[in-house]
N, C-alpha and C positions, 0 to 999 in steps of 0.2 A: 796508456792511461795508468794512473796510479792510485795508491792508496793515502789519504792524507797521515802523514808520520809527524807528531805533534813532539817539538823539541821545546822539551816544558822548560831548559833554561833561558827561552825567550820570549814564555807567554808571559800575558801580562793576569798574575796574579795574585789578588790580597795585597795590593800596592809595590811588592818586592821590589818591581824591574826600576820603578824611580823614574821612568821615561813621562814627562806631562804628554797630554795629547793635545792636539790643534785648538778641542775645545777647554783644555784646561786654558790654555798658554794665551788663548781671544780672554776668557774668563778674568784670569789677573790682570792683563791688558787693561781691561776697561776699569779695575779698582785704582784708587787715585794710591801714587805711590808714596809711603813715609817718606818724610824729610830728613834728610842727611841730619842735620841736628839733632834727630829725633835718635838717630841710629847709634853715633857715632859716643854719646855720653852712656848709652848702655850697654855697650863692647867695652868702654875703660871701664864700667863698675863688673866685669866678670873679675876682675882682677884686684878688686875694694878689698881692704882691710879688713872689713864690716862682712863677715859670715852673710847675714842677709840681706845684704845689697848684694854679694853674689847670685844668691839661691831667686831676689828677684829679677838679676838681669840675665838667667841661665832660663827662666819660665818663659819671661819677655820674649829673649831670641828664639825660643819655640815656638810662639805665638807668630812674630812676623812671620818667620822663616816660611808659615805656612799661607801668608797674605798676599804676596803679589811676588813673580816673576825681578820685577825691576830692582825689589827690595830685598830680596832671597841675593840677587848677584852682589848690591853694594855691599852688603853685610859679609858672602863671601869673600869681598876684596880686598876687605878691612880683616884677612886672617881672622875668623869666626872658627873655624874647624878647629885650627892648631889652640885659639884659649879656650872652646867647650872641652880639648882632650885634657887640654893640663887640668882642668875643673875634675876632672874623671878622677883626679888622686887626690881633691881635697878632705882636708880633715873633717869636714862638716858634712853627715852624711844627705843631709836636703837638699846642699848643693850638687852633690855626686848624682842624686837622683831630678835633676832640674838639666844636668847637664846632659847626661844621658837620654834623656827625653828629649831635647832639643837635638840632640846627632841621630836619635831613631827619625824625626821629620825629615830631619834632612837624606834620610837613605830613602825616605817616600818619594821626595819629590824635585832631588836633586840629580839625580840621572847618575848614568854611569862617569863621568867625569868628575863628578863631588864622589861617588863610592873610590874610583884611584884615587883623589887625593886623599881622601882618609884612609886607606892602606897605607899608602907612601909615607903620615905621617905615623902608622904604626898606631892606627885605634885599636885593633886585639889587644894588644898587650896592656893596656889596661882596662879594658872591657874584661878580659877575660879572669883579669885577676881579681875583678868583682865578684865572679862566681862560689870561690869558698866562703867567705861570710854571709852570702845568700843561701845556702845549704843551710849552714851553719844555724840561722835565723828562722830558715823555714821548719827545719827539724823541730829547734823548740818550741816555735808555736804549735805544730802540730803536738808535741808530748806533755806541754807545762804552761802554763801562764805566765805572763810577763813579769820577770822578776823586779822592775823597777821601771818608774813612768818615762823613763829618758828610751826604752826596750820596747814600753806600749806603744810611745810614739814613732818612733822607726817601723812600729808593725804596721801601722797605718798606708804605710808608702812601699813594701815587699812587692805585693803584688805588680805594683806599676813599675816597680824597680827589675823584678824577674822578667817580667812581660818585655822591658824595652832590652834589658840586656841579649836577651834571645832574638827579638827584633831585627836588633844591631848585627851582633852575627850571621842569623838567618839571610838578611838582605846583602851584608859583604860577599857570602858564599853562592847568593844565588845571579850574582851579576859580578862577580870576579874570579877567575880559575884560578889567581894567586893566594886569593883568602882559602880560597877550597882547599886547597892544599896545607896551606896553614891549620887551617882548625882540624883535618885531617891528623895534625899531629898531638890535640891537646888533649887527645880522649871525651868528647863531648856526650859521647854517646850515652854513657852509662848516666850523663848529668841529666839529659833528653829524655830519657827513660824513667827518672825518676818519677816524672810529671805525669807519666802514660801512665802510671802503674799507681796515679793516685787522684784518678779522672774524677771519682767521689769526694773526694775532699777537698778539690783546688779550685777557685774562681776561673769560668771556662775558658777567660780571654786569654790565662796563662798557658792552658794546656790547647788551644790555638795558635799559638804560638810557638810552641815545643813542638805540636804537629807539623807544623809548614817548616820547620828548620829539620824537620827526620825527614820531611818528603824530601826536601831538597838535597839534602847529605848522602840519603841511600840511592839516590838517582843515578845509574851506571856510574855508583862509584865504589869501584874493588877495595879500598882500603876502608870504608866504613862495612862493607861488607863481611868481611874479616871479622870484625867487629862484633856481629849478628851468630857466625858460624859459630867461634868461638865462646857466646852467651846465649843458646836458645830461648834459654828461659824469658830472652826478652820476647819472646816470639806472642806470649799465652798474651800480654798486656794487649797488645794490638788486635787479636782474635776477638777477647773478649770485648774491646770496646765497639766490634761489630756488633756485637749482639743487644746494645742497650737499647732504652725505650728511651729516646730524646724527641722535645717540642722545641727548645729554644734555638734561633738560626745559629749560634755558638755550637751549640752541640751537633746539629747536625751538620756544620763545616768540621766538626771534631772527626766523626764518624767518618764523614769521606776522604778526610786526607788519611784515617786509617790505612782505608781501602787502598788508596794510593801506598802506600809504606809496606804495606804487604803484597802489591802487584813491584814494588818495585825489587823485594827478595824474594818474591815467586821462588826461584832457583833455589833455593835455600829451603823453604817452608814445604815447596809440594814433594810427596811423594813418591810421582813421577817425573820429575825432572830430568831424569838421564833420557826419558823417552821423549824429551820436548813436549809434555802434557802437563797442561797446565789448569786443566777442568774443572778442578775440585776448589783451586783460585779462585777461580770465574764463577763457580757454583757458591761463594761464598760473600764476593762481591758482588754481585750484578743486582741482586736482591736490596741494597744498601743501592745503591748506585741510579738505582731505576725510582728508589722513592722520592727519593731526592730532587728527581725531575718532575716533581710533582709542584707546581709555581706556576700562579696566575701571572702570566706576563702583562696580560693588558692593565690588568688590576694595577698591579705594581707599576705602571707607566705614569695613570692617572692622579693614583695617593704620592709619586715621589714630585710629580708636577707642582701640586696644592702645597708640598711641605718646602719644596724651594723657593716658593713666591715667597714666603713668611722668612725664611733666612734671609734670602738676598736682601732684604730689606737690613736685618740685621748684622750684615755684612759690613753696609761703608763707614760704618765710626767702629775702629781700634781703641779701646780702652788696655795703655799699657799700666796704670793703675792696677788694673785686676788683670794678670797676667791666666790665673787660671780658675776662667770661670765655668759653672758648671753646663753641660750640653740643654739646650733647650726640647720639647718634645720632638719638635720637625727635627731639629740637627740629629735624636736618635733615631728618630722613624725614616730617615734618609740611608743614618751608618746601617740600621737592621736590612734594606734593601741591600745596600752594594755587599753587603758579606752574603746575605742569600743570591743575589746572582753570581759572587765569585764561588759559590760554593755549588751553582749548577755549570758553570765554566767549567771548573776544575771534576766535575761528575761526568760531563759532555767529554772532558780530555779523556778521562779512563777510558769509558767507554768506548769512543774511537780507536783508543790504543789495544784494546782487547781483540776490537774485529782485524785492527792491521795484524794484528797475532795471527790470530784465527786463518787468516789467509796467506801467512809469509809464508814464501819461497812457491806459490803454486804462480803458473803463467799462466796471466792473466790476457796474455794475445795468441789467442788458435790462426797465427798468419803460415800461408806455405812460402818457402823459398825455391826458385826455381834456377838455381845455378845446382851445376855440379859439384861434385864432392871434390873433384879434384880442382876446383877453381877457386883457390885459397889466397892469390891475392888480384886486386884491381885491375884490370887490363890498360894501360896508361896511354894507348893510341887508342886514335875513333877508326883508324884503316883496321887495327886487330877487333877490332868491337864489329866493323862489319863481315868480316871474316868468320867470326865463332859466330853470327846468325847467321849467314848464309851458307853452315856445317851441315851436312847433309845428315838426315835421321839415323842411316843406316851404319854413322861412323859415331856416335852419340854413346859412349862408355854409360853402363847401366849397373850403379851398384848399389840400387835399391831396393825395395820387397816390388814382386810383381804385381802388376794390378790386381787380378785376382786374388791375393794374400790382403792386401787393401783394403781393398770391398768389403771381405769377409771382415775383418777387424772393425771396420765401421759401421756392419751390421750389427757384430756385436754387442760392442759400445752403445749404440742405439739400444737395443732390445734392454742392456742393463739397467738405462739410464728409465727406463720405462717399469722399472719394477716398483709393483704398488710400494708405498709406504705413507707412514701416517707420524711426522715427524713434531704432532702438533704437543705431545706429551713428553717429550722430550727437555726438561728444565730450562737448559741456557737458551736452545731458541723458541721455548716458552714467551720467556722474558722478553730477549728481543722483540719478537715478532705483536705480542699482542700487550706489551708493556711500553717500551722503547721508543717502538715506532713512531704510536701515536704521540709518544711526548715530543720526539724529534719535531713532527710536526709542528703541536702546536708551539715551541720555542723557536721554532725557524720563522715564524710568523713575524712581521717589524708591529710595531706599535706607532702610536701618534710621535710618543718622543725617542722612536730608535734613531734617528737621522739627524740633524741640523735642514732645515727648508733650506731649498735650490736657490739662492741669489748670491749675486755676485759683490763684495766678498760677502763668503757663507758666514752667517749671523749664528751665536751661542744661542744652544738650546736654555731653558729654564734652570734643567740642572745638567751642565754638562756633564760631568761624571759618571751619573746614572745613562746619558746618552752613550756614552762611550763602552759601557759596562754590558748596557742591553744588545746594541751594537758587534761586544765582541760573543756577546751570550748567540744571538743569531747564527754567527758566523761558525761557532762551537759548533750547534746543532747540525747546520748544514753538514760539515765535513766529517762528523760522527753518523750522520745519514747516509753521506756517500758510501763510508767502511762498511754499515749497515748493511748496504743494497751490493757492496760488494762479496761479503761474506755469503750474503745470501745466494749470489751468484759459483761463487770460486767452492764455497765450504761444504755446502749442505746439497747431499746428493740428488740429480737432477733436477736443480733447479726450484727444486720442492716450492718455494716459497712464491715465486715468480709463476706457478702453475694452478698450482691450490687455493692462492689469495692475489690472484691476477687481478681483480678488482682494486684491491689496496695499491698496486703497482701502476694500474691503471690514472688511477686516483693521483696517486704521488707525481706521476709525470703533468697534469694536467695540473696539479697545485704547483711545481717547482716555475712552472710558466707562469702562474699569475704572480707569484712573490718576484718573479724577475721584474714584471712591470713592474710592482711594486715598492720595490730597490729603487730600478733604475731612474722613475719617477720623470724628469723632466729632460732625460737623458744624462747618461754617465758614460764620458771614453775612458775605459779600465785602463789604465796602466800611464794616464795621465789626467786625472780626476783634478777638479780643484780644490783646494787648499780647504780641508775641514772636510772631504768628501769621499775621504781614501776609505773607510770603509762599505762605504756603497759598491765600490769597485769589488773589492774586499772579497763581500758576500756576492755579488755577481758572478765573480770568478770561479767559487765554490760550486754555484746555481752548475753554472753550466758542464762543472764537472759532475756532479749528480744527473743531468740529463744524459752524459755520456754514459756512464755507468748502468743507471736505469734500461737506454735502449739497448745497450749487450745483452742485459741478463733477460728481457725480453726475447730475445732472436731478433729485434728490428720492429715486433710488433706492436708498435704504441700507440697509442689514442691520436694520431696526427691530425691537426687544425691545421687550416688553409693556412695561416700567418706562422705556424715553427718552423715550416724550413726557410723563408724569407729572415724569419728572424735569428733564429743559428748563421744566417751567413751574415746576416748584421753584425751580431757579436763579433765577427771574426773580423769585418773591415773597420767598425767602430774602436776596433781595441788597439793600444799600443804594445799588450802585455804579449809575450810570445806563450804564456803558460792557458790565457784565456783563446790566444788562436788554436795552440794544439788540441783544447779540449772540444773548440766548435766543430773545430774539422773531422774527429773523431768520431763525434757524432750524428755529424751528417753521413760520415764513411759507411755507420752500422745501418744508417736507417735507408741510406741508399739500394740496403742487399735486398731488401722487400719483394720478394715476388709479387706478379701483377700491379706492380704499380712502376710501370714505364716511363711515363713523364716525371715522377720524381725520381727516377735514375737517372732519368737524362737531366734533370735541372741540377741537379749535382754534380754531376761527370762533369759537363759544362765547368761548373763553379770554380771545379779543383783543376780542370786543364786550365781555364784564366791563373787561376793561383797562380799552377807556376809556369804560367808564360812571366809572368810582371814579377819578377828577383823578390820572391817572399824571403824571412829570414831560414835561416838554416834549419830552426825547429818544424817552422810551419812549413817545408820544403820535405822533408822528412817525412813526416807526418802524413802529408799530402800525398807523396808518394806511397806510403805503405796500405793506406784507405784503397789505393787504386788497384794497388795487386791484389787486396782482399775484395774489394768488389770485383771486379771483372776477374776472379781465378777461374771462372772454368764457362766454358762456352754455352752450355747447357741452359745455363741462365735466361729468364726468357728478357730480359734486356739487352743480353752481349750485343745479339747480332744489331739490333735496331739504335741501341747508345755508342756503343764501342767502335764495332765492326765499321758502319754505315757514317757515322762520327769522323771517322778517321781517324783515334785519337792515338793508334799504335805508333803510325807515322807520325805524329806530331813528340810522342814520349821519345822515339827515336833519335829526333830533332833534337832533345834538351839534354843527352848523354853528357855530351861537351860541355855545358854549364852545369852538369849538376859534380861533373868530376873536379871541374875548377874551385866548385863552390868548397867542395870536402877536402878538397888539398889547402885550403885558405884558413881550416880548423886548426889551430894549435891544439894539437894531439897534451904539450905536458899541460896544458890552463884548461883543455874541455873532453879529456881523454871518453868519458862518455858519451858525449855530440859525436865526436870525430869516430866512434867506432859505430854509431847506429847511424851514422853518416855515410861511412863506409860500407855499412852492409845494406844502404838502400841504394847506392850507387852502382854495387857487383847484384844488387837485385834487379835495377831497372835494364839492365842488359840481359839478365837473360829471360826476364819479361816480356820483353819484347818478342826475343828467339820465338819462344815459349807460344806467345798468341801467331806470330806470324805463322807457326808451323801446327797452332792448333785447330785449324777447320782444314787441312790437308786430305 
């Protein structure tokens, strides 16, 4: 099992990645698309004689560019990119900022293939050479008055002018490794910093903006890091913007992409760094982090429902007359939603990322292995295979602690793991535990409109957006609950959490089962869902990783209902995904070890001997294998004899050597060198598992 490791160059958030989702992509679909005529005489006026036939055909193409799918492409194919860049150098500064605006859309909603071609045609370079005169401009207004009405009216457009420029950037660097590199080399930082360091004075959308372009620049990247070493003092700006009192959803997506920019120079800022401790991080964020999760989901399902009916109405007539008109209340009380769920997205990522911290490098599977030490590689006959289990005890090289030395150490172990403590005043798992948690909860919760309804083809929600947003907010929560419950498990001594607040744990298993029906709703096969329904899977996937997780840290002891282990093996035959087999299987593995409960050992043994009689994939074969040596390790068991032994199941594992060693030679070791080695080490396992039981009731 694992920890969910969140590779924030490929979340979707605050629009960056540009990828439409199924429900945006139905969404345009159904809007009637501009006519070619319509199109084609406002691409030649970017290039008018007439200053403001430009500046109105540079608003216009911003306007479509964000109206339908079919009209975004024509417009593309009519070179739109290459005359909005040449607009970037016009002498007129309403055009430069009408242009600019229309290429920030199109890095919203034009995917990664519109962001390469505007690399390819070299949008930095003059984007970037916007930036001194923007300085330039911003200084003075901050120091003096505008010295002349031609100065006042340029002032009026800064803002949106700063905002898209850093947009621009922002989004080339955070969906191209080329741009990264590029902007890498223009010194951006200290331009970034500016903004941070003037959080009081600036309209928030800017310094929203300069926030999400420093998350993404400092993100494991060495050469803005440099950057940081060499200027601490940029350090004090971003502290201190933890500590502000903000109400407005701007501000408080300000505040957390802090938190982010400062977890991402951790190494830099904390004190103990050389000792991989990072506490005082964590003590500084989580506080900022955890308020943040404080968001009526249902509430906000309800109010963004009522304010889409009222748009979509004002959706189907384009008015290219008035290129830019101003937001209606629904259109803002819609934008205020998706920046408050990107800003619990992106508080859900920390979070998770802190617990995957918190727990790196510990092993998270206590499985034994029963080969010798000196049995280093695969035995490549089934004649040598039956040969070393048919090795007599008394010829069996022993070069490990004696049992007695064993015993003793896991009496130990035991006894320490048993020493009072009271871990409840303890700050970070303060938060966690009686902060976090509950919010995990209630954001893992779905709403009326986190889904698209089950019919075939799946119909657009009201507001797809908000569906997709809420959707991925879910899915956030879950895999931040997983790290949660695994931290709790791996970090925090004896299990503290899982002992002391066994009820919450108890609670949490029996919730993560009903949000599964809940999910799954009319049924959903994970890993080939239909079209508008991939995140139903999505969260599913996650669901049943937190039930894996959960029953570890319990020892197997969970609230079990007559329908979870029917329905854990469902997951596993229902699913295409091999990541949602491994985790069913997993889980049925821990809950299998249950003493006194014999028929669910035997209903599972059963499960996984069919598994891999019938050529499961490589994952789930693996997998399935290693559940078996951790369940039936030691005879003592009071299942062994009555599941195992009486089952017959030694002889039947015996039987599957030969296909499980074909299976692992069939792995491309250089395409899956990780499969092919825990492939390998379940296949020199399942041999001498066997030995192992055959010679252990002797």
């Amino acid at each position: 099992m694992g920890k969910v490791k969140n590779n924030k160059k490929k979340q979707q958030r605050v629009n960056a990645t540009g990828v439409p989702t199924n429900a945006e992509i139905e969404e345009a679909e159904n809007l009637q698309r501009v006519p070619v005529e319509t199109i084609l005489p406002l691409i030649q006026k970017l290039s008018s004689p007439d200053a403001n036939e430009r500046a109105w055909a540079a608003a216009g193409a911003s306007n479509l560019l964000m109206h339908d799918a079919a009209t975004r492409r024509l417009m593309l194919s009519k070179n739109l990119i290459g005359a909005l860049i040449e607009r970037l150098t016009d002498s007129v500064h309403e055009v430069v900022v009408e242009a600019l605006g229309a290429l920030r859309n199109l890095t919203v909603v034009g995917g990664e293939e519109v962001i390469s071609e505007m690399y390819n045609k070299n949008v930095l370079t003059p984007v970037t050479a916007l930036i001194p005169p923007l300085g330039v401009m911003i200084d003075s207004m901050l120091t003096a008055p505008a010295a002349s009405a031609q100065e006042q009216e340029k002032r009026k457009t800064v803002w949106d002018w700063a905002e898209n420029i850093i947009s621009v950037i922002w989004a080339m660097c955070e969906n191209s490794e080329k741009s990264l590199k590029v902007v890498n080399k223009l010194n951006m930082i200290p331009f970034l910093m500016s903004f941070m360091s003037n959080v009081d004075k600036l309209p928030p959308k800017v310094i929203v903006a300069a926030a999400q372009c420093l998350y993404t620049l400092t993100d494991d990247n060495p050469d803005c890091r440099v950057v940081f070493v060499k200027n601490p003092d940029y350090i004090n700006p971003l502290m201190n913007i933890l500590s502000l009192n903000v109400n407005a959803e701007e501000e408080l997506l300000i505040k957390t992409l802090a938190c982010g920019i400062v977890i991402n120079l951790r190494s830099i800022i904390s004190s103990k760094a050389s000792e991989n401790d990072f506490s005082e991080i964590h003590s500084a964020v989580l506080p900022v982090l955890s308020g943040a999760l404080n968001y009526d989901l249902q509430k906000a399902s309800t109010d963004a429902a009522a304010a889409a009916q009222v748009v979509n109405l004002q959706k189907k007539d384009v008015d290219l007359s008035k290129p830019n008109q101003p937001a209606t209340d629904e259109e803002h009380a819609l934008a205020l939603i998706e920046t408050r769920l990107q800003t619990l997205q992106l508080s859900l990522e920390l979070i998770a990322n802190i617990c995957t911290e918190s727990v790196e490098g510990v092993d998270h599977e206590d499985e034994e292995e029963w080969k010798d030490e000196d049995d280093d590689e695969m035995e490549t006959h089934d004649d040598e295979d039956e040969d070393a289990m048919n090795e007599p005890e008394s010829e069996k090289k022993d070069d490990g602690l004696d049992e007695n030395t064993m015993r003793e150490m896991e009496q130990l172990a035991a006894a320490s793991s048993e020493i009072p403590l009271d871990l409840s005043g303890h700050t970070i798992i303060n938060i966690l535990m009686n902060t976090i948690f509950p919010a995990l909860i209630h954001l893992g919760t779905p709403t009326p409109l986190s889904f698209p309804e089950q019919t075939v083809p799946t119909p657009s929600t009201v507001a797809p957006l908000i569906t997709t947003q809420l959707a991925t907010t879910h899915l956030r929560a879950i895999e931040a609950l997983n790290n949660f419950l695994l931290t709790m498990a791996d970090s925090v001594p004896g299990k503290w959490w899982y002992k002391h607040r066994k009820a919450d744990a108890d609670q949490c298993w029996t919730w993560l089962f009903q949000q599964a029906g809940a999910v799954a709703g009319n049924g959903v096969q994970v890993g080939a869902e239909e079209k508008g329904q991939e995140m139903r899977g999505a969260v599913l996937d996650a669901i049943v990783g937190c039930l894996w997780t959960l029953a570890r840290g319990l020892d197997a002891e969970v609230p079990l209902a007559d329908f979870h282990i029917p329905a854990l093996m469902g997951a596993y035959t229902s699913t295409t995904s091999d990541s949602m087999r491994v985790k069913s299987i997993g889980c049925l593995g821990v809950i299998a070890k249950r003493q006194g409960a014999i028929e669910t050992n035997k209903a599972v043994g059963e499960f996984l001997m069919n598994l891999l009689k019938n050529n499961p994939s490589t994952e789930a074969c693996v997998e399935a294998l290693n559940a078996m040596y951790d369940i039936y390790a030691d005879k003592d068991f009071d299942y062994d004899l009555p599941v195992y032994v009486q089952g017959n199941f030694n002889q039947e594992l015996r039987g599957m050597i030969k296909m499980v060693k074909f299976m692992v030679r069939n792995i491309d070791r250089r395409k899956s060198r990780d499969l092919r080695n825990r492939a390998d080490e379940a296949a020199m396992n399942l041999v001498e598992f066997v030995k192992y039981k055959e010679n252990e009731r002797r």
